[in-house]
C-alpha positions, 0 to 999 in steps of 0.5 A, a space after each residue: 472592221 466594216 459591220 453591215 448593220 442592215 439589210 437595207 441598201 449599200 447606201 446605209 451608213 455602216 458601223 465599224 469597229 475600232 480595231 484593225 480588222 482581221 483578213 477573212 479567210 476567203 476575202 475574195 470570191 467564196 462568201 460562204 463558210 461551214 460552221 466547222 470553218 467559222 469554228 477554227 476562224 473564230 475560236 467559239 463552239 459550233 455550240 455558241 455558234 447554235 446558242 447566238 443564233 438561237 438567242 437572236 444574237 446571230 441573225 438568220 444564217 443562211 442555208 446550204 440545199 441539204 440545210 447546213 449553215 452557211 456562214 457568210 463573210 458578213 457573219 464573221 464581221 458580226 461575230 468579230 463585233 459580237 466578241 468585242 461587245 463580250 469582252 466589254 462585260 456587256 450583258 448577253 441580254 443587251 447584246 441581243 437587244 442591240 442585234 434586235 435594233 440592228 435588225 429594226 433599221 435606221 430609227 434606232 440609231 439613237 437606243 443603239 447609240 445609248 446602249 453603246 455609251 453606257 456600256 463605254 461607260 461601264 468599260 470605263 469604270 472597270 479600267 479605271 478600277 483595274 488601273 487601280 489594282 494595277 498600281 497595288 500590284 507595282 507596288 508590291 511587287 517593289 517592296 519584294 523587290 527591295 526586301 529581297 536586295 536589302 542587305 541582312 539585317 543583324 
C-alpha cells in the first residue's frame, strides 16, 4: 500500500506498507469520502476520526463548501498505515511525532527512520515474548490432552 508522505512533487519517493493493500472504495474517479463512509471503510469512530485530526495525527482533512470532511483516497492510505502503527503498541505521542516529520519533508528521513526501528524493535521483543507464552500454552494444552486419554489409574 503506496503512503504519500508529502505535499511535495510526485517525484518524492513514497513510503509503503508491507501488507497487501486493500481496494479503496472508489479507486477511480471520486476521491473524496464523508466521514460516515470513511467510518464503515475503516472501522474507527467518526470520534477517532475527530480526535487523529485533532492531535495532528491525521493532517488537514479537506473541506466540503457547507464545511463537512472530506476524506480523501490519500486519508484512507494514512489511516491504513496509522492502524498498522497501533497494532505495533507504539505510543500515540510518537505517532503524532512521526506525522509532524512527514509533514516536515525529506530531511527527517533519518528520525522517521529511527522511530521506525525502534519500534520494529520493540514489536520484536513482544513476538518473541508471545512466542514464549505461545510454547506454555502447547504445552499445557498436551498435558490436558494426555490426562484426558491416559487410562484410569487404580
Amino acid at each position: 500500500m503506496t503512503v504519500m508522505e508529502s505535499t511535495e512533487s510526485v517525484s518524492v519517493k513514497t513510503d509503503a506498507c508491507a501488507s497487501a493493500p486493500k481496494a479503496h472504495p472508489r479507486p477511480e474517479g471520486q476521491d473524496r469520502y464523508t466521514i460516515s463512509e470513511v467510518v464503515a471503510y475503516t472501522g474507527l469512530t467518526a470520534h477517532t476520526l475527530r480526535w487523529y485530526e485533532r492531535i495532528g495525527l491525521l493532517s488537514h482533512v479537506d473541506r466540503s463548501h457547507t464545511g463537512q470532511r472530506r476524506f480523501s483516497n490519500r486519508d484512507l492510505d494514512w489511516l491504513a498505515f496509522v492502524g498498522k502503527l497501533r497494532l505495533t503498541g507504539m505510543p500515540v505521542a510518537d505517532m503524532v511525532r512521526y506525522a509532524e516529520l512527514v509533514r516536515e519533508g525529506e530531511h527527517t528521513f533519518a528520525e522517521r527512520q529511527e522511530l521506525l526501528e525502534a519500534t520494529r524493535r520493540d514489536v520484536k521483543v513482544r513476538i518473541a515474548e508471545l512466542q514464549d507464552t505461545l510454547a506454555v500454552l502447547d504445552f499445557k494444552i498436551e498435558f490436558y490432552d494426555g490426562a484426558r486419554t491416559a487410562p484410569e489409574r487404580v
